[in-house]
N, C-alpha and C positions, 0 to 999 in steps of 0.2 A: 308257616302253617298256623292255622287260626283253629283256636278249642273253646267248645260250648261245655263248660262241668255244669251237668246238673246237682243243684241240690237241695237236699229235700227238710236238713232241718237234725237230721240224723246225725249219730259219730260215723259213719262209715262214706256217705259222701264230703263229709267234712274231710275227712284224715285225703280222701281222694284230691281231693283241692287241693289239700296244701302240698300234696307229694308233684302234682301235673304244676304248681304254682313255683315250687323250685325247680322243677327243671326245663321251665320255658315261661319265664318273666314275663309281664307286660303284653303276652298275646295269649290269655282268656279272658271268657267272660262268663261269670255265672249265671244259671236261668233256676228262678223260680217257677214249676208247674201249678200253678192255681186249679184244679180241677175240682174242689167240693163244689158240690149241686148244691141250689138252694133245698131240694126234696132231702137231704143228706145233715144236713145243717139243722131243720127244724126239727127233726125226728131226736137229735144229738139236744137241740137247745142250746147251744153252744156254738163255738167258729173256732174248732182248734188249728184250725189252715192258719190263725192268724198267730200262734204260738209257736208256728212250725217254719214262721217266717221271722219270728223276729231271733231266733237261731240261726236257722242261714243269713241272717244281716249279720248276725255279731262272727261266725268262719268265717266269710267272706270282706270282713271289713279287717279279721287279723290275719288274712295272708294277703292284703290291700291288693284283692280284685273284685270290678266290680260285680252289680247283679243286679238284673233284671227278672222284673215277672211277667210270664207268660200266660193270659188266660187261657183253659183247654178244655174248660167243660161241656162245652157240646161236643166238640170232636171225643173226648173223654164217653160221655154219652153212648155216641152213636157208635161207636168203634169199641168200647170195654162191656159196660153195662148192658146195653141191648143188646151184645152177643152173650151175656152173662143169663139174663132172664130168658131169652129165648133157647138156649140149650136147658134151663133148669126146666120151662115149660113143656119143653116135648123128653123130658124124664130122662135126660143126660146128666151129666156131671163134668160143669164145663171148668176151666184151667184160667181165670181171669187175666193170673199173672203173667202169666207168657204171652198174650194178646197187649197187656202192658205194656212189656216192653216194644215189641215187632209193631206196633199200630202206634202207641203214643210215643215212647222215650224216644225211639230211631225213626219216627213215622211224622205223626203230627207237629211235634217236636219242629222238626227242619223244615217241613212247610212255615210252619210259623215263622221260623226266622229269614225262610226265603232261601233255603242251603247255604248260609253264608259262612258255616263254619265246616274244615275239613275233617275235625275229630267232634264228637257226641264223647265227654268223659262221665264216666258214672261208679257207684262206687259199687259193684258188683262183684261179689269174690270167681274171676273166671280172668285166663288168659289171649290173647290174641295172639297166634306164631302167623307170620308174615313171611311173603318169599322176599328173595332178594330184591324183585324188581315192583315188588307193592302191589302186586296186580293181582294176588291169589291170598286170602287169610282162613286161616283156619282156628276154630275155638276146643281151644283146652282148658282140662278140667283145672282148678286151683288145687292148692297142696294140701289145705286142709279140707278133707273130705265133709266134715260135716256142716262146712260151710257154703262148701262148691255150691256156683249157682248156675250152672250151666244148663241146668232142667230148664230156666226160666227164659233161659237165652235162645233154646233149640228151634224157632220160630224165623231168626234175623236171618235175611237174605243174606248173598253173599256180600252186594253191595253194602247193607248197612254193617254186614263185621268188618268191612274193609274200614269204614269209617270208626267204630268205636275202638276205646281206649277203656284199659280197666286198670287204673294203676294199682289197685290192691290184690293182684291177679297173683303176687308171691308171699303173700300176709296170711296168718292167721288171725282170726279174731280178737286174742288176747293182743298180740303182737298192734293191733289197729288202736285198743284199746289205753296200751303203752304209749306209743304214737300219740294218741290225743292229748293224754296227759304231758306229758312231753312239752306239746304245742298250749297247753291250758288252752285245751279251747274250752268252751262255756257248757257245751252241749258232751264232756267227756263222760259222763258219769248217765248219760241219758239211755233208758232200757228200749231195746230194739224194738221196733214196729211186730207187732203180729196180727195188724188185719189186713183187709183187702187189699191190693197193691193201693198206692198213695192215701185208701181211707184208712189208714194204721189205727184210731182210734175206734171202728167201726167193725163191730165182732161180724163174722161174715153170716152168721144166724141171723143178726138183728137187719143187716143189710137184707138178706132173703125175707125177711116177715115184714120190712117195711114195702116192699115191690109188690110180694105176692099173699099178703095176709098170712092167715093162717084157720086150717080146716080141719079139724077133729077126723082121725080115723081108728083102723083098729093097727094093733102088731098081731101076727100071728106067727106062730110057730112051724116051720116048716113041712116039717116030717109028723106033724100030727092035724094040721089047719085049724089048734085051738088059740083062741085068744090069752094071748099073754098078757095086753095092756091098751094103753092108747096113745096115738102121739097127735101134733098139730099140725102136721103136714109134711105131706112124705116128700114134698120137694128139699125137705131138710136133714135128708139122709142119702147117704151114698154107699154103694154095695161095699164091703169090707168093715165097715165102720159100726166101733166098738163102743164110744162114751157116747154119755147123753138118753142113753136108750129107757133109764129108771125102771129098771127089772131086777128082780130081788135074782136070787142061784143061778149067778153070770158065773162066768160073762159070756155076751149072748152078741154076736156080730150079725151087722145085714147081712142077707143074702139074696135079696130082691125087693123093689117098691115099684108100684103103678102106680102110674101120675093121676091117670083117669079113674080109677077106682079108690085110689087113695089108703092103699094096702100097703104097708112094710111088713116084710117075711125077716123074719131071724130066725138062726142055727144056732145053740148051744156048741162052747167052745170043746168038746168032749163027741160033737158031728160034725164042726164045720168045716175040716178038711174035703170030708168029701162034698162038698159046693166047692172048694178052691179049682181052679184053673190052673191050666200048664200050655195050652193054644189058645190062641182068638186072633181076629184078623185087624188089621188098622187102613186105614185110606186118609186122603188127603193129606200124603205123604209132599214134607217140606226137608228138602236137602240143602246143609250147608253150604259144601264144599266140594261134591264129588255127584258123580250121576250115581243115584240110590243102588240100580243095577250093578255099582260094584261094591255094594256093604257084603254081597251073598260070597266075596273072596275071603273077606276075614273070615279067620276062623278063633279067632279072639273076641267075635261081637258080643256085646252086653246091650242092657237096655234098665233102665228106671221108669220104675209104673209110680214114682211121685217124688217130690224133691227132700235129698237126705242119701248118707252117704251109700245102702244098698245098691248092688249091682248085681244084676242076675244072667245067667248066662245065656244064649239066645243062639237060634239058625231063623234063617228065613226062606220062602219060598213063595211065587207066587200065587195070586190068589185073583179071583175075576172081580173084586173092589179094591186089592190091591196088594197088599204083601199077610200071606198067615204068618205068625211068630211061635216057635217054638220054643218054651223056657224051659233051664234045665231041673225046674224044679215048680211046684204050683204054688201061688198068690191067693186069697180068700178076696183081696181087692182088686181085682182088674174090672174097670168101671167103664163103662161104654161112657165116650163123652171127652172121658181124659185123655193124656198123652204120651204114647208111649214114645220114650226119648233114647238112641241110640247111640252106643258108644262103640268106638275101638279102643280104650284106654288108652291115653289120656285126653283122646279126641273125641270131640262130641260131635257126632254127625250129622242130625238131626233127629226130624218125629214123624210119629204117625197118631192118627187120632184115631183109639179103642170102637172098634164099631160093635154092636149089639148082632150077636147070632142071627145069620140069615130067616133062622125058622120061628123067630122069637119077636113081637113087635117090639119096637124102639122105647115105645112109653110104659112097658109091660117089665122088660129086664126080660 
């Protein structure tokens, strides 16, 4: 069996290498993903792609496998980015990451190389349970909750879980962390990525204000329609969402923005319950493992309206765009756009992507 580890430059695909590197010698290969845009680079003034490789040379050269780079920026492009701005501009609130992995890491990925490898390893805290005879895989959650990355996962066919490998799928983070030092590798002491998927340097504001500028409007207060403030564009705001807002006697959460008029409504935390939700419907439903039709047997089903360890408890039923969700308790953030990702504990079953109320336009909330 031949294994592609990706890696990116991080402790976490690093420790992944060197774990898939001891236990099958001499048959991987590592792949650098190149995807910084030139548009990406001059806004930064800088080429941190280039600091993020000479890390993955030095993992890569201390578990002596080797590595290759992969350019991916158009496919990157047309596959991450322009599904990114194109849901921001018709006033959704799009999931970049999980398009990441399902389009580039298991997607463009293996075109590139031509399918030539039978495992995609990557350093993803999530497990793969496999049947006996290899031909059915299913994704489970990892142990440590607040690292579980299975939200990001909820998009991969079944074909591509068959194929990925997640060897830190039984680690916690400290535990990865241990491991590295362990290994001295170089990059042990390096603080995690928190932007865009692969633009980690790249705040995902700055990435939204470089695409779509930025346009003066008002905030207004909901339950009165008086102006609170101003912001620079409401494509830089998403329903539930609490920082950033700079309003004095918070805290003060969205509870709706038009894209078209260019309006952000916030609720003072003292009403915004009542804006919170407990139904809303999802469509362009993606099933791991099983035909969706039988999630409605669990009676254990959960689901995550964003990545991190909350689980909330769930029924379903149909609906004529495609499943209504009932939670057992209401959210202030359920965001048309996002995805809601369904569990059986400690199976991740798939998603559905949050649709905006039938009677309500899309770019309105």
């Amino acid at each position: 069996m031949r294994y592609a580890a990706l890696v990116s430059g991080g402790v976490d695909s690093a420790v992944a290498l060197h774990e898939i590197a001891r236990r099958v010698p001499g048959r991987i290969t590592a792949y650098y993903l190149k995807i910084w845009l030139e548009d990406e680079v001059s806004f930064l003034g800088e080429c941190p792609w280039e600091e993020d490789l000479r890390y993955a040379r030095e993992v890569c050269a201390a578990a002596q496998v080797p590595l290759e780079v992969i350019p991916l920026q158009e496919e990157y492009y047309q596959r991450v980015v322009g599904y990114t701005l194109a849901e921001l501009r018709a006033g959704r609130t799009p999931s970049p990451d999980i398009f990441c992995n399902q389009r580039v890491k298991f997607g463009a990925f293996l075109e590139a190389i031509h399918q030539e490898a039978d495992r995609v390893v990557t350093g993803h805290y999530a497990r793969v349970q496999r049947s006996s005879d290899g031909d059915q895989a299913r994704l489970m959650m990892a142990p440590d909750p607040v690292k579980d990355q299975t939200y990001f996962l909820s998009h991969l066919t079944q074909e591509q879980l068959r194929r990925a490998e997640f060897p830190l799928g039984g680690f916690n983070k400290d535990e990865v962390r241990a491991r590295a030092r362990e290994l001295q590798l170089s990059n042990r002491d390096r603080p995690d990525s928190q932007g865009i998927c692969f633009l980690g340097r790249i705040r995902y504001r700055d990435f939204v204000r470089h695409y779509l500028g930025e346009r003066e409007g008002p905030i207004l207060e909901y339950e009165t329609g008086r102006e609170l403030g101003r912001h620079g564009g409401a494509w830089f705001y998403t329903i539930g969402q609490r920082q950033g807002l700079g309003l004095g006697n918070g805290p003060w959460y969205v509870t709706h923005r038009d894209i078209e008029s260019n309006v952000v409504t916030v609720s003072h935390s003292s009403r915004v319950s009542e804006r919170a939700r407990d139904t809303f419907e999802i469509g362009e439903i993606t099933a791991i493992a099983d035909d969706p039709e039988l999630w409605y047997a669990s009676s254990t089903l959960k689901l995550k309206l964003r990545h991190g360890p909350d689980l909330i408890a769930c029924s379903l039923e149909r609906s004529s765009r495609g499943f209504r969700v009932r939670m057992d308790r209401s959210d202030r953030g359920v965001a048309p756009g996002q995805f809601a990702v369904l569990y059986d504990p400690p199976e991740c079953l798939g998603a559905g992507k949050i649709l905006a109320p039938e009677d309500t336009p899309e770019d309105t909330r």
